[in-house]
C-alpha positions in Angstrom: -11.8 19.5 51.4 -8.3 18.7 49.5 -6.0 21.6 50.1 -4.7 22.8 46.9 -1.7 21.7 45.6 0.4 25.1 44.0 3.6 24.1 41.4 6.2 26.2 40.2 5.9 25.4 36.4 8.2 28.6 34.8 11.2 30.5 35.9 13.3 33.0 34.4 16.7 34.9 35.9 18.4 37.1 34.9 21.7 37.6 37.2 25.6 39.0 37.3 26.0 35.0 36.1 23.7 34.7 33.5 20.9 35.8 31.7 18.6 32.4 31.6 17.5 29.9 33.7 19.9 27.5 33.5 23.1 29.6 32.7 22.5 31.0 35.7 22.0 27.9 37.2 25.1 26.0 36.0 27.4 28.9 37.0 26.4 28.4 40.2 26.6 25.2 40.1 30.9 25.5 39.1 31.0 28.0 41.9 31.4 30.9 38.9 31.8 34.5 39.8 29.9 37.6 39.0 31.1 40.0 40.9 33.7 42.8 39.2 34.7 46.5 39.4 31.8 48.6 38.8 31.5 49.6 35.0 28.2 51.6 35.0 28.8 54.6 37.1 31.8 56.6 38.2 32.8 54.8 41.7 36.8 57.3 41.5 35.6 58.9 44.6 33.3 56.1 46.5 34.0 53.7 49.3 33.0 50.2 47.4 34.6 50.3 44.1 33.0 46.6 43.3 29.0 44.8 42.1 27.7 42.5 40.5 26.4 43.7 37.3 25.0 41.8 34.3 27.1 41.4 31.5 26.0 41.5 27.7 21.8 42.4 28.8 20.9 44.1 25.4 17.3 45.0 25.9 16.3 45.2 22.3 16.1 41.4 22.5 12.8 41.4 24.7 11.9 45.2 24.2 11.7 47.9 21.3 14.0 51.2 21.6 11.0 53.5 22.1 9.6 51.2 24.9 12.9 50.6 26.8 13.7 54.5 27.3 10.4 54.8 29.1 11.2 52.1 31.6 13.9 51.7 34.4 16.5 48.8 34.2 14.5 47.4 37.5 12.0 46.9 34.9 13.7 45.9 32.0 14.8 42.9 33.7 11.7 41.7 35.4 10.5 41.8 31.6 12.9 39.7 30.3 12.9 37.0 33.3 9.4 37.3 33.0 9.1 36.4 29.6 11.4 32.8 29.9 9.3 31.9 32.8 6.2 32.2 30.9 7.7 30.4 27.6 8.7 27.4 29.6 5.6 27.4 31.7 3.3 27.3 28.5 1.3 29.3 30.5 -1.8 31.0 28.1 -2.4 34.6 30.1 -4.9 35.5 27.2 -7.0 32.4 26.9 -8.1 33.1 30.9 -6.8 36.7 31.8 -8.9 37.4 34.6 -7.6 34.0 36.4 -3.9 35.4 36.2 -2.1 37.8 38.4 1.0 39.2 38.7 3.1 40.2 42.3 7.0 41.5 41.8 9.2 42.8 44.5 11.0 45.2 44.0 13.3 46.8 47.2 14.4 50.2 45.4 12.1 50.7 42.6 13.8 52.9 39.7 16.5 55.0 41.5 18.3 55.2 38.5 15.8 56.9 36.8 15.3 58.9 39.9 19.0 60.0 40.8 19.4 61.5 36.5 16.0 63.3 36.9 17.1 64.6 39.9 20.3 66.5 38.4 18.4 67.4 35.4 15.9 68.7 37.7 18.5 70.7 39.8 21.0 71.7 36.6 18.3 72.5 33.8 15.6 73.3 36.3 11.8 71.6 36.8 10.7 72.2 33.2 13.4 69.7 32.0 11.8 66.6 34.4 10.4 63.7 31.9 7.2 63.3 31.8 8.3 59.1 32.4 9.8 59.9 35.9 7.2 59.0 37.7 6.3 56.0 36.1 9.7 54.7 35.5 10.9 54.9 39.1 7.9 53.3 41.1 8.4 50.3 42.5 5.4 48.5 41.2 5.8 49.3 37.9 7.4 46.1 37.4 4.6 44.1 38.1 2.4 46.7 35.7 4.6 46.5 32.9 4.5 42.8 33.1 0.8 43.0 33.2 0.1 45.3 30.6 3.0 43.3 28.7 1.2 39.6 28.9 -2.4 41.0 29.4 -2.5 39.0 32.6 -5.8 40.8 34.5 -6.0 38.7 37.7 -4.3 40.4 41.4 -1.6 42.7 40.5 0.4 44.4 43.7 4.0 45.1 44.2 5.4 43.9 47.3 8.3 46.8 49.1 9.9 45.2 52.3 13.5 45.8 51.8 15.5 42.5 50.9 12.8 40.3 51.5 10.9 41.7 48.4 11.1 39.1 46.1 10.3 36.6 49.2 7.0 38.1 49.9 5.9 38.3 46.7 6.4 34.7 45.9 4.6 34.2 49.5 1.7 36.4 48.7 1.4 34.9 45.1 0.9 31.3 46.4 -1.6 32.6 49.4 -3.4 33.8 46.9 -3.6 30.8 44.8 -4.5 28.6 48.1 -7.6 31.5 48.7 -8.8 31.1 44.9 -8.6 34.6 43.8 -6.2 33.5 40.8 -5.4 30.0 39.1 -1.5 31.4 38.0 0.4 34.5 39.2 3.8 35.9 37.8 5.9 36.4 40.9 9.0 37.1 42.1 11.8 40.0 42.7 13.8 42.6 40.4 15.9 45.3 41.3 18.9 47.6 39.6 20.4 49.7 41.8 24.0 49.6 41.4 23.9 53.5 41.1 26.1 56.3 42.3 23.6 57.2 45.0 23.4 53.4 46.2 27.0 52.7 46.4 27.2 56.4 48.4 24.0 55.0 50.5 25.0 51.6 51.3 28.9 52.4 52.2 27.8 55.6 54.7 25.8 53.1 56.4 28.9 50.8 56.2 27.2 47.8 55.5 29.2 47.3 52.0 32.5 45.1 51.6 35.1 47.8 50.8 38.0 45.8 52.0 38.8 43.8 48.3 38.4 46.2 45.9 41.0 44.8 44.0 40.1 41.6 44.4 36.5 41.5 43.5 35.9 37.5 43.2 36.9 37.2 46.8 34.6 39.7 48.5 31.4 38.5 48.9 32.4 35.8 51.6 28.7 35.3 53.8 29.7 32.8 57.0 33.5 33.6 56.6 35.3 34.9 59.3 37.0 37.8 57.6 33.6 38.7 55.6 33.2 42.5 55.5 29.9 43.5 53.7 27.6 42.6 51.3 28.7 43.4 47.3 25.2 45.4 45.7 24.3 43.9 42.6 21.7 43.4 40.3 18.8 41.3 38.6 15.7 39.4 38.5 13.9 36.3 39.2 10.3 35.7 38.3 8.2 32.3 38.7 5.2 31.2 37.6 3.1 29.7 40.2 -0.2 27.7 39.6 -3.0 25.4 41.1 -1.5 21.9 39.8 -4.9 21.1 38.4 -4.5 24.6 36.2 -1.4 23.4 35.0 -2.1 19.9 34.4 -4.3 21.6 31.9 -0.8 23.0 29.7 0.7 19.0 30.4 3.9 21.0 31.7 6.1 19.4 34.1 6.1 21.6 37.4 9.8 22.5 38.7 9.0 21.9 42.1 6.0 22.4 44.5 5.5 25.5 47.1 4.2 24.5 50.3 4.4 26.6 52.8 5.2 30.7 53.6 6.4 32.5 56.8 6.5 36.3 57.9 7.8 37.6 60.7 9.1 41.8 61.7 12.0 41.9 64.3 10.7 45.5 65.6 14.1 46.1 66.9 16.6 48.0 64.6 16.1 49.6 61.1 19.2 47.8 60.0 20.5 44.9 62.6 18.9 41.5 63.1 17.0 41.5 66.1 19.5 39.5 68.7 20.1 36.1 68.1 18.1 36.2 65.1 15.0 35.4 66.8 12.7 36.9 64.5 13.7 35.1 61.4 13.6 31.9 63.5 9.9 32.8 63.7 9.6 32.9 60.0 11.2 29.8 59.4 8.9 28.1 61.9 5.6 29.8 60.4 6.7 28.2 57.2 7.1 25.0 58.4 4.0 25.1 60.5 2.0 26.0 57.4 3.6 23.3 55.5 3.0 20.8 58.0 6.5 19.1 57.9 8.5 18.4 60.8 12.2 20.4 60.7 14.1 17.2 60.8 12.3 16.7 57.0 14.2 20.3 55.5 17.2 18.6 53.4 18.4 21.8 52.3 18.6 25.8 53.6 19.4 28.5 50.4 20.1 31.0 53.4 19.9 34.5 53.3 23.7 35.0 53.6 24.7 38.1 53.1 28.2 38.7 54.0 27.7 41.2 56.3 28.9 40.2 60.1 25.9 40.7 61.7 23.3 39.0 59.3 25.4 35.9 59.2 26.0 35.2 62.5 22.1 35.9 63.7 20.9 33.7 60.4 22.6 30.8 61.8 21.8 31.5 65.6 18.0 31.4 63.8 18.8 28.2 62.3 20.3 26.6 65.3 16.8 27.7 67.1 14.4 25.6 64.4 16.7 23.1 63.7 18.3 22.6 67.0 21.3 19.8 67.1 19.8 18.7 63.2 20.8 22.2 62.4 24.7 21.1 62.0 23.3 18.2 58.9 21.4 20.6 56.9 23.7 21.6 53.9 23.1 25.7 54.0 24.5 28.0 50.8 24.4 31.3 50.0 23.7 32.5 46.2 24.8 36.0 47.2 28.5 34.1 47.7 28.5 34.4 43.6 26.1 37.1 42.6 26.0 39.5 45.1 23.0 41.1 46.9 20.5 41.8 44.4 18.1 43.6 47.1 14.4 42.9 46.4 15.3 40.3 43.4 17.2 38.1 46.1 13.8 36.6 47.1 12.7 35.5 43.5 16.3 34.4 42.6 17.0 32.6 45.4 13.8 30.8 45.2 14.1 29.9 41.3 17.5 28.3 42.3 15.9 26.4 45.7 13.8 24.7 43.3 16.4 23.9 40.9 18.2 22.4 43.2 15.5 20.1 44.2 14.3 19.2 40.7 18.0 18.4 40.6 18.9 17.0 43.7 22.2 18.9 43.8 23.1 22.5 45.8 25.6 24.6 45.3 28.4 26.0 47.6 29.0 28.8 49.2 31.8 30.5 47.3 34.8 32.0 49.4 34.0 30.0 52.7 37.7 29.9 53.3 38.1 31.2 56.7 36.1 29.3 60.0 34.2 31.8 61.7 33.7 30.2 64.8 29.8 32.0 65.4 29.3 30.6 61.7 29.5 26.7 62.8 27.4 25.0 61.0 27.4 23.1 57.1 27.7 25.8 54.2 28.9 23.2 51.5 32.4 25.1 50.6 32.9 23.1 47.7 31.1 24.6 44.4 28.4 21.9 44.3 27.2 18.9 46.2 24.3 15.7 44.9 21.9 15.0 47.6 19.0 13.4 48.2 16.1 15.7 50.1 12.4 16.0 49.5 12.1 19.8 50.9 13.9 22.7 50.8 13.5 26.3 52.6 14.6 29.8 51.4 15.6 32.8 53.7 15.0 36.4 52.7 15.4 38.7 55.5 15.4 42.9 54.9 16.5 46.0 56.6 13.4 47.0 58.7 12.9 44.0 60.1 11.6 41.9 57.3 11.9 38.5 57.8 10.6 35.6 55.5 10.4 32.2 54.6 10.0 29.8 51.6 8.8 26.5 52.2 9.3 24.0 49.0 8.9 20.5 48.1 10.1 18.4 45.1 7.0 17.9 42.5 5.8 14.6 42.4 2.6 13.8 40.2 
């Protein structure tokens, strides 16, 4: 029996760089930056001061008025992502609706929505809570708003593990493509939560940068010796995925290929990397297993990289343990270096790019990699991009909890 072949042949992304594809994209590529002062929210009397939030998103271009109030932002922006990766897929949901399914991440769900309901709730009492609060702060109601949206009808779940979110999703999507309960799935992570309530959450449990408030450009720093937290930001990536003989049917030209996913839990700490980052190390190995390549064949690592001084240093311990003395030749970069942590839309973001950057053969840096950190040893590509030549690529997502997961792709050949 040929094992099926599953192709990436849509993306969309909406991000503190852009909002499209390949703005996004060619930001990065120039080593842009997206994160600023926080303009959404009061931040006077909070700890981090600094996000990256999406500039100009005016959601009257994908939704109407009426529609938009009744969904969270988390949602808003897995729509429109959604909605460029299915217009350059060419993807038909209604001509096979039952064959199409839909998985999006999302780490937070609608706290937004959640934290104003909850001072309505507590200044004009329970008989002033919306009717919409309960369907506009669950966390899968971005993957049933793109459903009911595109009338896809196939498997429809929402994947909640933290950062890795968007990850498992995308992991979960192509599993089930391989098992044949779908011939395409809309996949991939979204999350809004640069909220009051977030920036008070994320700075108690001091895992926030809070040292360059007024110098915003410079904070997020992942593998940098005077890094100091991760920057909380926002937005969305979404792929579509299908069977290569499904897509062949549309004559679009797949992005890349998907060929292998990894899952592992640390059971260790609800917040630290279990030590020497031995359970994403099992991930990446998983992946690789599954995707029957050797690690000496990965050309390229789009590494979790979150800035924080824990994450960073246990990521590339995990490295070092797949890749061994090959480790120090495998170009690594960190999106979030740019854009920030987008939580549960990391995973779909960060995978959209990986397979950019092989339908491109060209990476980009890892922004404000200006201080050696002598734990953080290995290649992060400091400059803002870098061509090279590399057949597969693998993507790290890795979530408080204990999450841990792993992206396997390869570049699309017919």
């Amino acid at each position: 029996m040929v094992e099926k072949r599953i192709v990436i042949t849509g993306a969309g992304l909406v991000t503190p760089v852009g909002i499209g594809l390949e703005e996004t994209w060619n930001s990065l590529l120039k080593g842009e930056n997206g994160i600023e002062n926080v303009i959404s929210c009061d931040v006077s009397d909070i700890s981090s001061k600094i996000a990256g939030e999406i500039k100009g998103f005016d959601v009257e271009n994908w939704l109407s008025r009426k529609d938009a109030r009744r969904m969270d932002r988390f949602v808003q922006l897995a729509i429109a992502a959604a909605d460029e990766a299915l217009s350059q897929s060419n993807l038909d949901v209604l001509s096979n609706p039952e064959q199409v399914g839909c998985i999006i991440g999302s780490g937070i769900g609608g706290i937004a929505t959640l934290e104003d309901q909850f001072a309505t709730f507590f200044d004009k009492g329970p008989s002033r809570v919306s009717p919409f609060l309960v369907p506009m702060f669950i966390s899968d109601m971005a993957s049933g708003q793109v459903s009911i949206r595109t009338g896809a009808r196939g498997p429809n779940v929402n994947t909640v593990s933290a950062c890795a979110s968007g990850a498992d999703a995308i992991g979960n999507a192509y599993e089930i493509l391989l098992r044949g309960d779908a011939e395409a799935m809309i996949t991939g992570g979204t999350d809004a939560a640069v909220t009051r309530m977030s920036l008070s959450a994320f700075g108690a449990a001091r895992a926030l940068s809070t040292e360059r408030n007024n110098d915003p450009g410079h904070a997020s720093r992942p593998f940098d010796k005077e890094r100091d937290g991760f920057v909380l930001a926002e937005g969305s990536g979404i792929l579509i995925l299908e069977t290569l003989e499904y897509a062949e049917k549309n004559g679009t030209e797949p992005i890349a290929e998907i060929i292998g996913y990894g899952q592992s839990a640390d059971a260790f700490h609800v917040t630290q990397p279990s030590e020497n980052g031995e359970g994403a190390a099992r991930a990446m190995k998983m992946a690789l297993s599954k995707a029957a390549i050797d690690p000496q064949q990965v050309g390229y690592i789009n590494a979790h990289g979150t800035s924080t001084p824990l994450n960073d240093k246990f990521e590339t311990m995990s490295i070092k343990n797949v890749f061994g003395e090959n480790a120090y030749s495998i170009p690594i970069s960190s999106t979030k270096s740019m854009i920030g942590h987008t939580l549960g839309a990391g995973g779909g973001i960060e995978a959209a790019i990986t397979a950019l950057s092989l339908r491109d053969q060209k990476i980009h840096g890892t922004r404000n990699l200006l201080v050696p950190d002598p734990e953080c040893d290995l290649d992060y590509v400091p400059e803002p991009s870098r061509n090279i030549s590399m057949e597969y690529a693998l993507s790290n997502s890795l979530g408080f909890g204990g999450h841990n997961s792993s992206l396997v792709f390869k570049k699309f050949t017919s």
